[in-house]
N, C-alpha and C positions, 0 to 999 in steps of 0.2 A: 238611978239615971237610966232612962229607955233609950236606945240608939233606933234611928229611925235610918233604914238604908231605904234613898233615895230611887224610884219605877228605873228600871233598867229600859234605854231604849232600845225598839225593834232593830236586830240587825241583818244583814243578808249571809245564805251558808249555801252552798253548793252542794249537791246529790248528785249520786249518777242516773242516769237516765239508760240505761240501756250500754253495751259496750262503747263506750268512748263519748257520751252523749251527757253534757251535766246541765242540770238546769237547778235555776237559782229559785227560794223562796223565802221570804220573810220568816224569821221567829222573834219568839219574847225571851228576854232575862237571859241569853248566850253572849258568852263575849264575841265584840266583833271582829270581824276577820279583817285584818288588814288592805286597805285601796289603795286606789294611784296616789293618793297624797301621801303615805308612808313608802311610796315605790313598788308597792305591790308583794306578791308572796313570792320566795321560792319553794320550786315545786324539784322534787328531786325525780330522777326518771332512770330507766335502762336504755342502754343504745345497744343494739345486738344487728351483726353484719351473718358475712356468707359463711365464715368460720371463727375460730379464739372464741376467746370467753367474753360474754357478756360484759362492756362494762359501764359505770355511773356517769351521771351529769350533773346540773341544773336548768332550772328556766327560772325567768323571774315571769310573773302573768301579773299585768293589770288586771284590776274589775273595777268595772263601772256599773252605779246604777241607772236607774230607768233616765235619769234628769241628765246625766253625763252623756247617757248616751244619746239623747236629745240633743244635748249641745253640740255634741260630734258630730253628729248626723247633721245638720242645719249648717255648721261649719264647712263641713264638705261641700254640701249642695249650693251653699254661699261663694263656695271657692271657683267650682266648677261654673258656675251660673257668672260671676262674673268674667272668670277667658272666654268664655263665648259672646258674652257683651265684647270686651276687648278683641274678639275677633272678627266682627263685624267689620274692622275698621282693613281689612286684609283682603284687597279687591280678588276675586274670582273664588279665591278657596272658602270665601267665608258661606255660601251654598252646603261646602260638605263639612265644613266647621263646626259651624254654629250648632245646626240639630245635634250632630256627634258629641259637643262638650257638654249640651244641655238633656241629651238623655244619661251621659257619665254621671253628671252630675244626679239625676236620680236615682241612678244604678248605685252610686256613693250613698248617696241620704239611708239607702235600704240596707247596703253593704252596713253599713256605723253603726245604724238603729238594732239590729241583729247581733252588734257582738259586746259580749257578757264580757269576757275574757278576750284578754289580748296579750301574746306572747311578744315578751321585749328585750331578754336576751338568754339566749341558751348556750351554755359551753358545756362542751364534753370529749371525752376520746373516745377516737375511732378503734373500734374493737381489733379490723382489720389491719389495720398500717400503725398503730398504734398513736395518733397524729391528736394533738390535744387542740381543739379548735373552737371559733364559735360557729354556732351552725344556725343555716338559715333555716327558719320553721312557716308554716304558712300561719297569715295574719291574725285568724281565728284558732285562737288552742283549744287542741283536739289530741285526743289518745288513744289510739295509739297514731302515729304520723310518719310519714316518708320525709329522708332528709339525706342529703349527699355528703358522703365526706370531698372536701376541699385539696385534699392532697391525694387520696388514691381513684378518687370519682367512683366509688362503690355505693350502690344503695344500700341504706341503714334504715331500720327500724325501730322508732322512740316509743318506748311504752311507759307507763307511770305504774309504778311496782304497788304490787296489791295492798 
């Protein structure tokens, strides 16, 4: 009896690109890395402040591929594209309205279309105050990244350990 294992399909994997710079490319026969329909990965990181020691986190990161992030992107521009229709209806202001929602909205389509990766939730403690929180990260995840702790308003420093 020959067992026949069934073409593995193509999945996406992440590299680094330069310090903090990852970019994505198709391979064959890898397993796949988990996406937003599984809730994405977590990624484990350093948060390091002005003094103390160093200490751990998580983030959880979406990735999306090229067709998600199509749909994102179109959604956006969909979203925006229509408050500016709806703002047409808003005597005087709709002059500085209308262009403003409708270039947002392109600014969105490009913002969406551009991100791989998207961070959606990070908890960690603050090295400084020792304060376990969740911490707000900018929309596109990147490594290393500036991030405030919530209770002592220190700037912190997120890296993703080698």
């Amino acid at each position: 009896m020959v067992s026949q294992e069934a073409p593995r399909e193509p999945t996406w994997v992440h590299t680094e690109r330069g310090p903090g710079a990852y970019v994505s490319r198709q391979t064959e026969g890898q397993d796949p890395v988990p996406g937003p329909s599984q809730g994405g990965r977590v990624q484990p990181f350093i948060l390091s402040g002005y003094h103390g020691e160093a200490t751990r986190g998580t983030v959880t990161i979406r990735e999306f591929n090229r067709e998600q992030r199509m749909r994102r992107a179109f959604a956006g521009l969909g979203k925006w594209w229509g408050v500016a229709l709806l703002s047409v209806l808003v005597p005087v202001a709709h002059f500085v309205l209308v262009p403003s929602f409708l270039l947002y909205g392109v600014w969105q389509f490009f913002q969406r279309l551009g991100t791989a990766e998207l961070a959606t939730d990070a908890r960690g403690t603050c090295p400084d105050c020792g304060a376990e929180q969740t911490l707000e990260l900018a929309p596109r995840w990147r490594s290393p990244q500036p991030v405030t702790c919530k209770q002592c308003n220190r700037g912190l420093r997120l890296t993703v350990p080698p």
